[in-house]
C-alpha positions as CSV (number, residue, x, y, z in Angstrom):
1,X,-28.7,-49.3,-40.9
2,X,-32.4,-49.4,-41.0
3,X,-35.5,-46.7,-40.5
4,X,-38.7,-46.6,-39.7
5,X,-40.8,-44.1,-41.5
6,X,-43.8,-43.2,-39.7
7,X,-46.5,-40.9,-41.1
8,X,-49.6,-39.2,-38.7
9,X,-52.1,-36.8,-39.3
10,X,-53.6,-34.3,-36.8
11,X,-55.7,-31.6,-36.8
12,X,-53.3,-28.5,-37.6
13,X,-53.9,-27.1,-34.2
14,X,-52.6,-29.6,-32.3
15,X,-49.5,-30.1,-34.2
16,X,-47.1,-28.4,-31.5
17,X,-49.1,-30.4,-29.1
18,X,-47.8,-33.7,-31.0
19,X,-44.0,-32.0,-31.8
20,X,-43.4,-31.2,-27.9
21,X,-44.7,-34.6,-27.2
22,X,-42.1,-35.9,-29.5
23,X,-39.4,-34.0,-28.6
24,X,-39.9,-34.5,-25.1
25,X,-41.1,-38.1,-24.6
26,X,-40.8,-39.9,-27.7
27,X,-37.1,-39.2,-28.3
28,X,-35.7,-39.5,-24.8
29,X,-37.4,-43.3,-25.1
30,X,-35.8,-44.3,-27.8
31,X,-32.6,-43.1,-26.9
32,X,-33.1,-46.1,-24.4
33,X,-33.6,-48.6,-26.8
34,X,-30.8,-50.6,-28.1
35,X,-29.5,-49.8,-31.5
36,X,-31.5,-46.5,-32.1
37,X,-29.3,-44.2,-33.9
38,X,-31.3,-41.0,-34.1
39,X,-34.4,-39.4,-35.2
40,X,-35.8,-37.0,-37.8
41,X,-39.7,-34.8,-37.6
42,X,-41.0,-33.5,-40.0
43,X,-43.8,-31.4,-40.0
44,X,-46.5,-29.7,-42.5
45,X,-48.5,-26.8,-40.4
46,X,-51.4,-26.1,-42.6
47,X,-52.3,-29.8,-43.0
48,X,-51.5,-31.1,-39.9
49,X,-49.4,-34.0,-41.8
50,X,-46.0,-35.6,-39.8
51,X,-43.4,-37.4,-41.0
52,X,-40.8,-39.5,-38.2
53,X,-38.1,-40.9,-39.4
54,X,-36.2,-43.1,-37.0
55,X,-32.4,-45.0,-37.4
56,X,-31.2,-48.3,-36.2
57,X,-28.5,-50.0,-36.5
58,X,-30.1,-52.9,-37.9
59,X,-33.5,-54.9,-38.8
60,X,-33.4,-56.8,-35.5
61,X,-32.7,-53.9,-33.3
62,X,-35.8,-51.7,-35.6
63,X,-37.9,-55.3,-35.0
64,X,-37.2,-55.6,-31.6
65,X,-38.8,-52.3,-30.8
66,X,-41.9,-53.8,-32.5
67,X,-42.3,-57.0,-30.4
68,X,-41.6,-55.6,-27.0
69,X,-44.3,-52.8,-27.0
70,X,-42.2,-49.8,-27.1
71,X,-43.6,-49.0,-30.6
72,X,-47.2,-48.8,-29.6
73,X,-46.2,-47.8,-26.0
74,X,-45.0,-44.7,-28.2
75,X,-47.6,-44.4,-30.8
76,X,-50.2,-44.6,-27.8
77,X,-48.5,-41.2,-26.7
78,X,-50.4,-39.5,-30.0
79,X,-53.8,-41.5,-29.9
80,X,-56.0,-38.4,-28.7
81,X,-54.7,-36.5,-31.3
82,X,-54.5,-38.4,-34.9
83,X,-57.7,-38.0,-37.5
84,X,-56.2,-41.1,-38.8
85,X,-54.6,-44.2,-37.9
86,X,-50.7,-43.5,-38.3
87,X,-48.7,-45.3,-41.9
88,X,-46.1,-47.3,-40.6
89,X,-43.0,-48.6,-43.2
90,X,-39.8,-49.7,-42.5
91,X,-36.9,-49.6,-44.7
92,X,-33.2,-50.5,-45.5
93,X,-30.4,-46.9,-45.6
94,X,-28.5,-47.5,-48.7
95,X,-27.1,-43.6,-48.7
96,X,-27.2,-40.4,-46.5
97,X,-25.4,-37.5,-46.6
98,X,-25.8,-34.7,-44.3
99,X,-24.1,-31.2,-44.2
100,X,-22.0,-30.0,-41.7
101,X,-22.2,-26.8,-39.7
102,X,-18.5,-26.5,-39.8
């Protein structure tokens, strides 16, 4: 599997602003996209500092994303809102291990 890490900074204020859109647009999108395995916010509300973290199946299917538009279709969601222009990095899963609730 594969991520992409993406990191954005916002004024503090309009953090929620940027969560709902992610939960509510950003999300659903990629839950269209072929290969996307899930997604991960994370979120720092006295800087204003966000961390995505996005699973794919594999470097083609991450890639893919990249050359048909639906990255920046998606990063254009945020434009309004960003003090500066969002890191980008993509990278290989070697481990993960999350606990269960049961």
């Amino acid at each position: 599997m594969h991520g992409r890490i993406v990191s954005v900074q916002v004024a503090p204020e309009n953090l929620k602003i940027v969560t709902d859109i992610y939960i509510e647009s950003v999300v659903p999108a990629a839950e269209q996209q072929d290969g996307f395995k899930g997604a991960l916010l994370f979120t720092d509300d006295e800087t204003g500092k966000a961390v995505s973290i996005t699973v794919w199946d594999s470097v083609e299917d991450l890639m893919r994303g990249q050359e048909s538009g639906y990255y920046q279709e998606q990063i254009g969601k945020f434009t309004n809102y960003f003090v500066r222009a969002p890191d980008q990095e993509g990278f290989e899963m070697v481990y993960c291990s999350l606990a269960s609730d049961g």
